[in-house]
N, C-alpha and C positions, 0 to 999 in steps of 0.2 A: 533526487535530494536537493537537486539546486532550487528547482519549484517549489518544492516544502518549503524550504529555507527564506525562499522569496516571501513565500504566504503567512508562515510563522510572524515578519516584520511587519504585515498589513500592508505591504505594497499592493496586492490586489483589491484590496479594500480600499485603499485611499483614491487611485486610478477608476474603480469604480464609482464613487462617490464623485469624481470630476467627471466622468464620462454620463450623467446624468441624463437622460434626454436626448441622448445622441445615436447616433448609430452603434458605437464604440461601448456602449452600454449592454447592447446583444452577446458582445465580442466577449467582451469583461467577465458577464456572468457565465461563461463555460469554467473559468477559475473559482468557480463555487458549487458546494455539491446541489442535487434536483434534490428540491422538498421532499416529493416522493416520485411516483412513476413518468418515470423519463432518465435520459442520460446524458450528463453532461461529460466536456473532456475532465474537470477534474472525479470526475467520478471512477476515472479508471485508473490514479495514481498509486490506489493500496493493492488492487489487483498486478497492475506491474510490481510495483516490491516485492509480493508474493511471489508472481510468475519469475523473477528476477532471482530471488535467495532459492529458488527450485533448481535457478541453472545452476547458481555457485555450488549448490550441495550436491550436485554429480560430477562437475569438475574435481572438487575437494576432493571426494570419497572415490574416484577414478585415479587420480593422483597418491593417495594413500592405500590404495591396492597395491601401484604399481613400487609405490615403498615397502609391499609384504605388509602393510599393517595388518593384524585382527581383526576378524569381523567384533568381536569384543572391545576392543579399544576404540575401535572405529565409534562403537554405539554409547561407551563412556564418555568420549570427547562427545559427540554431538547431545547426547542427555545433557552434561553438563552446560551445552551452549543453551540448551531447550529452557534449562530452570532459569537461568541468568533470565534470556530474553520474558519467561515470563513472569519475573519479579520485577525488571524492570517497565515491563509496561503497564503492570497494576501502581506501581510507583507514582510514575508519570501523573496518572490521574487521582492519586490516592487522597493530598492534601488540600483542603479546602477550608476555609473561614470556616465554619462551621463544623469541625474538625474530618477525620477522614472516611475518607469513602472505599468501596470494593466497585472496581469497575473492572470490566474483564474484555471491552471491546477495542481495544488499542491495539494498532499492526502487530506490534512485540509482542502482546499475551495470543494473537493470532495465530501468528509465524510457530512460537513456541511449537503451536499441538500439530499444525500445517506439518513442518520440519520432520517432526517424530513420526508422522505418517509417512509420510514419503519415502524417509532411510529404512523403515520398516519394509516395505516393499520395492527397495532399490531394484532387488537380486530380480525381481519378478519378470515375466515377458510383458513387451509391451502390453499385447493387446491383455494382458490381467489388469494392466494397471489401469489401462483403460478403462475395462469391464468392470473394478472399482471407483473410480470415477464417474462411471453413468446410475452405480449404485450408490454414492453418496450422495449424490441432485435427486435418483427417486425417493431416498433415505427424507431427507428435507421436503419434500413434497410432502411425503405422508405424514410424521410429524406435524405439518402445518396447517393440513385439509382433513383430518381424521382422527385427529386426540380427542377433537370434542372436550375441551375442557371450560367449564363455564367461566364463560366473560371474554375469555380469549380463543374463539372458535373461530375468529372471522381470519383466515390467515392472510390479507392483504389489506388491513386494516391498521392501522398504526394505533398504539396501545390495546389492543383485544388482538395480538395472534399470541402462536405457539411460543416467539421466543422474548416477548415481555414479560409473558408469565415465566420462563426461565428464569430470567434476570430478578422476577420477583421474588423467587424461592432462594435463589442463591446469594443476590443480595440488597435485598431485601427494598428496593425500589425499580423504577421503570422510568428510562432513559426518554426525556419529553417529546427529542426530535426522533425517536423511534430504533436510533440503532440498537442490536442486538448483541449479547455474547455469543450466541448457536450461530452467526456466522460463517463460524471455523469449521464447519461440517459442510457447506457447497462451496469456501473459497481452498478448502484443500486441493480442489481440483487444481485450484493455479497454480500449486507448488509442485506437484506430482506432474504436470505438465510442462511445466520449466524443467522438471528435472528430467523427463522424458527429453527435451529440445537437448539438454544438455549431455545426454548420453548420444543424440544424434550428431549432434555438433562434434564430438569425439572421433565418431565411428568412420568408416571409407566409402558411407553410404553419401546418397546427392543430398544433399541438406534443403534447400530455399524452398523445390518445389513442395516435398510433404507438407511444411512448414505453412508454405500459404495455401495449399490444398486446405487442413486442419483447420487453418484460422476460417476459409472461407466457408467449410462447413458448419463451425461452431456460430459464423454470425447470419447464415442463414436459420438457424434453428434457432437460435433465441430469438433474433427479430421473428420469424413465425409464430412463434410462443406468446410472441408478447400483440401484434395485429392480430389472433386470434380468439384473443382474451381469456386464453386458456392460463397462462401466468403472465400476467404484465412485470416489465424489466425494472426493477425496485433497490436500488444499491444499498438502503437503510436495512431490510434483512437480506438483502443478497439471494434472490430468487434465481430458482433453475435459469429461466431465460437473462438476466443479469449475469450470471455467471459465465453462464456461454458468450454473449457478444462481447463480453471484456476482453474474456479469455482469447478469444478471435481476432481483436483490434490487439492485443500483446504479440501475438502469435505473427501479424503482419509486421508489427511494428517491429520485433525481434528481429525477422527477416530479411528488412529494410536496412536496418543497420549492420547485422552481419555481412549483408552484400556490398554496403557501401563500405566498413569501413575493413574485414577481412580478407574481400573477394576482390574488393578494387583498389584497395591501400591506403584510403583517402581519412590518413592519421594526422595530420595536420589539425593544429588547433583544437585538440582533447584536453591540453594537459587540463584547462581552467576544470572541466570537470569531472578529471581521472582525480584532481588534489581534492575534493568535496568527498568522491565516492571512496578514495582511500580511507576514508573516517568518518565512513555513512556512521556508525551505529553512535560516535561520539557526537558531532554535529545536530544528529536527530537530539539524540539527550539533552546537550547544550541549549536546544532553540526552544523545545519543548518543558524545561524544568527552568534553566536559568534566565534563558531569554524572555519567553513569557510572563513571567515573576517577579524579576527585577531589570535586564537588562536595558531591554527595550523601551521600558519607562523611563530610564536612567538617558540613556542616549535620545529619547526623543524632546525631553527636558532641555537638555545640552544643547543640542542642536537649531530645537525649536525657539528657544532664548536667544540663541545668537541672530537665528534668521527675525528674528522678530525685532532687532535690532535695524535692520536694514529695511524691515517692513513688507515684509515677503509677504505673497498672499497666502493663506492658512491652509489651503489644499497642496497646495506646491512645496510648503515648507513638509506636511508629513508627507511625501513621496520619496524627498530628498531624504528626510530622517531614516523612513523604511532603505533606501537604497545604501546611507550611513550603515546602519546596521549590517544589512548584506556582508558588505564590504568589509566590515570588521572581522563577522564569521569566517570570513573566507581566508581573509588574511591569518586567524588564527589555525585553519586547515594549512595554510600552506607552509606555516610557521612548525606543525607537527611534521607535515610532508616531506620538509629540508630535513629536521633533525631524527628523519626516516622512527618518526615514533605515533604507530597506529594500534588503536583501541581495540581488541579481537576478543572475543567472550566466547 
């Protein structure tokens, strides 16, 4: 959330734009997604929230057992969180100059369907959920290689596969840089897989090793997937091999941090981004609707006039503006985090 939030303000934009020609310029564009086939680090940030909101939903729903809740109640609250998240993330992208749009590819209308599968299959044994999981990637494969539908037969073609023509039926245009609504159909895995880690995380079973076992399988087989040319690793529709190597860098990265900061105690210096994640779902909204919209213009105005005052150079002044902003957000998280008032849908 803190990187979004960073990225939201165009700090990585601006720092990229100065790091022009440089070495730092290689470094910079890992903070922006691959056109197409390739992967960069931010390419794996919506796959962490995914893999992320999987853990929380086996905590939650493990915790609410241990309360005697209903399997009934359990499945109203979490519905109800399903339609929230996915009203708000058609929201998100709904309004434009040209009035509004149906967009359906935003983490929030994601998660929504992600979520609802997962808690569907909570009760299940691992390896089911698994063996749903390797049938939802071949589910996407066929779909993509096999419909045969004219104009969009090409399934690693950006505007002619399976899921532009989705987006076209549903509403009724096709997204230019190629993302997809269908999606939600191979990154369910992440959630059902978070939410696996999160039932092991519970249990009195060894935790770290499966963990990076899992990750290391899953990122041998999509890099194989993809140096074979049998699916090249594609974040824009989230192909089989894309899905696994994320899923596999989450899975270590999971790991990594539970060891460091569970197994070895090393909780020093969190709070800066326990106060962010305490009011991930409001924050996201905030940077995403008000931020983009009007804030950000507002404060870079502000800032940018004053520094232009003192004759600041024009790359420096928006870096600092973008970090202004940060700093605002942040301070308005912490301003909720004291008065213990957090956003929950």
């Amino acid at each position: 959330m803190v990187l979004l939030a960073l990225e939201s303000t165009r700090f990585f934009e601006g720092l990229l734009h100065a790091a022009q020609g440089s070495f730092m310029e290689g470094v910079l564009l890992q903070f922006t997604h691959h056109p197409w086939n390739g992967l960069r680090f931010w390419d794996l940030i919506q796959p962490g929230f995914m893999y992320i909101a999987g853990i929380s939903l086996a905590l939650s729903l493990m915790k609410q057992q241990g309360a005697g809740m209903k399997w009934s109640q359990s499945f109203k609250k979490l519905l109800k969180r399903c339609v929230w998240l996915f009203f708000l993330g058609v929201l998100i992208y709904a309004v434009h100059s040209d009035g509004l749009h149906l967009r359906l590819t935003n983490v929030l209308t994601q998660l929504s369907l992600t979520l609802l599968i997962s808690f569907l299959i909570f009760h299940w044994s691992s390896a089911a959920q698994i063996g749903l999981c390797i049938g939802l990637l071949l589910l996407r494969e066929v779909l993509y290689r096999y419909t045969n539908i004219a104009g969009f037969d090409q399934p690693f073609t950006n505007q002619h596969n399976f899921g532009n023509y989705v987006d076209l039926v549903l509403t009724g245009r096709i997204i230019s840089e190629g993302w997809v609504s269908s999606n939600w159909i191979p990154t369910a895995v992440h959630t059902i897989a978070g939410s696996l880690t999160g039932r092991l995380v519970m249990s009195d079973k060894v935790k770290i090793k499966p963990i990076l076992l899992w990750g290391f399988m899953c990122i041998i087989l999509g890099v194989g997937l993809d140096v074979t040319g049998i699916t090249p690793v594609i974040k824009r529709i989230a192909t089989s091999s894309f899905t696994l190597v994320s899923l596999g860098i989450c899975l270590w990265a999971y790991a990594w941090c539970y060891w460091w900061i569970d197994v070895k105690q090393h909780r020093k210096h969190l709070e800066f981004f326990t106060i962010v994640g305490m009011n991930s779902i409001f924050i996201y909204l905030f940077f995403e609707i008000v931020g983009i919209r009007w804030f950000n213009d507002y404060v870079f105005a502000l800032t940018g006039g004053l520094m232009k005052i003192v004759d600041m150079p024009l790359m420096l002044s928006a870096i600092i503006s973008s970090l202004c902003i940060f700093a605002l957000e942040w301070s308005l998280c912490y301003f909720l985090y004291r008065k213990r008032i957090f956003l929950q849908i």
